[in-house]
Steps between C-alpha positions, in 0.01 A plus 500: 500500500155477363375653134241705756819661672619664188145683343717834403734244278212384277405851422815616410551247263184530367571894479838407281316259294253738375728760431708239253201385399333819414591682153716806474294822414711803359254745453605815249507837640180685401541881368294584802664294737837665363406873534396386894815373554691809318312707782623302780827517356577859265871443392410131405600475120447134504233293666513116392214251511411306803778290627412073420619334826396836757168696403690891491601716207856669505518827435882635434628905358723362227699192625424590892227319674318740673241257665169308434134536415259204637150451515360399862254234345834298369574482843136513718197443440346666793151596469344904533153608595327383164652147518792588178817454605703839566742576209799756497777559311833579728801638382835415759852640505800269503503611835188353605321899474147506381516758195100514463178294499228481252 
């Protein structure tokens, strides 16, 4: 078949590339951004930086994971009212639960 046949194959390629291509941020947890996530999650006694290959921050009570914090804009960038892009923080159970939103 013809190149022209297979447009969604070019993108995804392209999609991989720039995701090797593009450099690994680890961003350290913030004071702030800690005591938001200690709210979504109370019993947490450990909340660890932002994962490097998945955009979320684990959040265990002692050795047991209890779930993850993420922010939406690692994820979307989708647009509000004043043309910003919406960000929340969102805690999630192991079990999939939402704990809380912020």
């Amino acid at each position: 078949k013809e190149p022209q046949e297979y447009p969604m194959a070019g993108r995804i390629v392209l999609l991989l590339a720039c995701l090797f291509v593009m450099p690994q941020v680890q961003a350290e947890l913030s004071d702030s951004k800690r005591a938001l996530i200690q709210e979504l999650f109370p019993s947490a006694t450990v909340i660890e930086d932002k994962l490097p290959d998945f955009p979320v921050y684990p959040v265990y009570q002692l050795q047991e994971l209890l779930g993850y914090a993420y922010e939406t804009i690692d994820h979307s960038r989708l647009q509000g009212f004043a043309g910003k892009p919406i960000s929340m923080l969102i805690g999630l159970d192991t079990k999939g639960r939402f704990t809380g939103i912020k």
